[in-house]
C-alpha positions in Angstrom: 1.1 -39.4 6.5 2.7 -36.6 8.4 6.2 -36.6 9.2 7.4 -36.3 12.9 10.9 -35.4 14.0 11.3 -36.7 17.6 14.8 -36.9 19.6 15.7 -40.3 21.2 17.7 -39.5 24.1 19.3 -36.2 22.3 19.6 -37.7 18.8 17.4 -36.8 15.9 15.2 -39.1 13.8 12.6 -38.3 11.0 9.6 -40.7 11.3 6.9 -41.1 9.2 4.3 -43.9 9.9 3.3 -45.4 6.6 0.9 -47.8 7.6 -0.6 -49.1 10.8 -3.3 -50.7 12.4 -3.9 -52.6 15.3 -3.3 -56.3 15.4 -1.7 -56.4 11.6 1.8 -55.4 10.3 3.5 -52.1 10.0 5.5 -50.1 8.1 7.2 -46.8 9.2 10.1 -44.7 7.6 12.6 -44.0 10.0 15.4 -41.4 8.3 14.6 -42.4 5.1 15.0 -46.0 5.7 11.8 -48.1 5.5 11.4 -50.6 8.6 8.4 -53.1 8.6 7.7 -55.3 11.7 4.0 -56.5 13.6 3.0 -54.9 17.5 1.6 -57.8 19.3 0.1 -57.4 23.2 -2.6 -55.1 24.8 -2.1 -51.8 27.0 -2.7 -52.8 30.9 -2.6 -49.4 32.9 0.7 -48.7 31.2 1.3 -49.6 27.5 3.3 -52.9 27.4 3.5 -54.8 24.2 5.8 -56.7 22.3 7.5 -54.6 18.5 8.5 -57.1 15.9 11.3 -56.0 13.3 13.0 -58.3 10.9 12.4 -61.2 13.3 13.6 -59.5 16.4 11.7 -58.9 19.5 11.7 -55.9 21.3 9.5 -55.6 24.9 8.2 -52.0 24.7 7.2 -50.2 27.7 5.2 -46.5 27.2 3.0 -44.6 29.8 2.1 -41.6 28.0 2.9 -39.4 25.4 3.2 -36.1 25.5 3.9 -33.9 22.1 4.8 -31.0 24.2 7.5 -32.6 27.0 9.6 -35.2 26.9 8.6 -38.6 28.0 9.9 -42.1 28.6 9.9 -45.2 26.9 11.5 -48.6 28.5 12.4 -51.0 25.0 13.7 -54.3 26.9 14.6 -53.0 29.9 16.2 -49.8 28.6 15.3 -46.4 29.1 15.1 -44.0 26.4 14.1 -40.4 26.8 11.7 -38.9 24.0 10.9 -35.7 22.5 8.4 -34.4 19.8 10.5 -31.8 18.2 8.1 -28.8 17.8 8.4 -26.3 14.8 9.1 -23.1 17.4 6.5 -20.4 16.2 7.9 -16.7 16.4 5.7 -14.4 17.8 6.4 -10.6 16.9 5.6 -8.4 19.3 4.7 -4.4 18.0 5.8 -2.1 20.2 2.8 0.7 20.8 5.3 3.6 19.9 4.2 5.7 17.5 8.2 6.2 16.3 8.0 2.5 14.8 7.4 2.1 11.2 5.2 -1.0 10.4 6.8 -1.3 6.9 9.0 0.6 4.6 7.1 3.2 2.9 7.5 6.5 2.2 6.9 9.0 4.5 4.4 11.8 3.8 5.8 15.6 3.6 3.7 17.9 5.8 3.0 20.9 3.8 4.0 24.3 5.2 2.1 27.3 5.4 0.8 28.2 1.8 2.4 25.0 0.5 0.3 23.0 -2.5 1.1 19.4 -2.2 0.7 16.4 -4.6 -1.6 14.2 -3.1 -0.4 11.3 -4.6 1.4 10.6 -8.0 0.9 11.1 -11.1 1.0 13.8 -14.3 0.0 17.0 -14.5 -2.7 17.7 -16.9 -3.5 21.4 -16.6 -2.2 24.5 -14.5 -5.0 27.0 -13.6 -2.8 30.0 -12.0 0.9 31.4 -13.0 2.9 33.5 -10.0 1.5 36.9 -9.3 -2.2 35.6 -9.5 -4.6 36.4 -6.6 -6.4 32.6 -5.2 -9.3 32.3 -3.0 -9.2 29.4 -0.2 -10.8 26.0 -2.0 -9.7 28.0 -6.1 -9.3 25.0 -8.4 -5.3 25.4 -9.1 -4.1 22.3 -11.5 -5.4 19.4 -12.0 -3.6 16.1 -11.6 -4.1 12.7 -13.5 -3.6 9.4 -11.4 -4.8 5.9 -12.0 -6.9 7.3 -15.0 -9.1 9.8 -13.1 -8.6 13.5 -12.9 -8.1 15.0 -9.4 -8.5 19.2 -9.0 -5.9 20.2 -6.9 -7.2 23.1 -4.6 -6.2 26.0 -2.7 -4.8 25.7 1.0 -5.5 29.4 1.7 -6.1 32.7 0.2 -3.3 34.9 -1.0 -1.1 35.2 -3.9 0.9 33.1 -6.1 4.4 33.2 -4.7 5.6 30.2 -7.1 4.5 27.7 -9.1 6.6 24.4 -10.2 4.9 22.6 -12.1 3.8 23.1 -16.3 1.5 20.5 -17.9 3.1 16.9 -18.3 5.1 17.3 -15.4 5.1 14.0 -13.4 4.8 14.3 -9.7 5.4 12.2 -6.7 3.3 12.3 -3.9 4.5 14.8 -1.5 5.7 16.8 -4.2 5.7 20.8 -3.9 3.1 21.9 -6.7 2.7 25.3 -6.0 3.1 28.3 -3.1 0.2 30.5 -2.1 2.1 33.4 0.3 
């Protein structure tokens, strides 16, 4: 059976119904202590019946319950206020700016003008061009090993091999400068 934490007038209890059904004895855990006791009487517009516990009596007088609110309950005259306490649930809210992260991760480097970058990480397998070399827009320049497939690393622009900073077994991050077409 589930456990409920209600408040009786401000003070916390920890019940957790056992056993119960209508007409026959019960047996509820209240803070770790096990009480056992018999509900005798019927509801009548308002719930009115009599609680038995360890040969006491108790007159118990209920008109609703409401998980949500508190509500009252009359136990021999006296009123008690009571309270399901509610696990709070926390809502977070994402603001639509574009300036908040979602989650630490790295940002990605936007390459310059003539800049090579690494698309991702991984080793350098082969280098196609050394500095000096003329390059075509789309030339296959070195080719980079990630998660066991090879990826050819292209050309961002025509021109000439200004530097290149990578040899073969160089491990690169993504983001890293590869080589710079000028």
């Amino acid at each position: 059976m589930k456990e409920h934490e209600i408040l009786v007038d401000g003070t916390s209890y920890k019940v957790k119904i056992k056993e119960y059904t209508v007409g026959a004895p019960f047996s509820v855990r209240i803070n770790e202590k096990d009480v056992e006791g018999e509900i005798s009487g019927k509801p009548a517009g308002k719930t009115l019946f009599t609680a038995t516990i360890k040969g006491k009596s108790y007159r118990v007088e209920l008109k609703t319950i409401d998980r949500r609110l508190p509500f009252q309950v009359r136990i021999n005259q006296i009123p008690f206020t009571v309270q399901f306490k509610v696990a709070e649930r926390k809502i977070t809210r994402i603001p639509t700016s574009s300036a908040v992260a979602l989650a630490p991760r790295p940002s990605r480097k936007i390459a310059g003008e003539g800049e090579v970058l690494a698309p991702m990480a991984g080793k350098i397998v082969s280098v196609k061009v050394k500095k000096g070399d003329r390059v075509n827009l789309g030339d296959v320049l070195c080719t980079l090993e990630a998660m066991k497939m090879e990826n050819e690393i292209a050309a961002t622009k025509s021109g000439e091999v200004e530097q290149v900073r990578i040899i073969e077994g160089t491990a690169v991050n993504e983001g890293d400068l590869l080589i710079k077409i000028r």
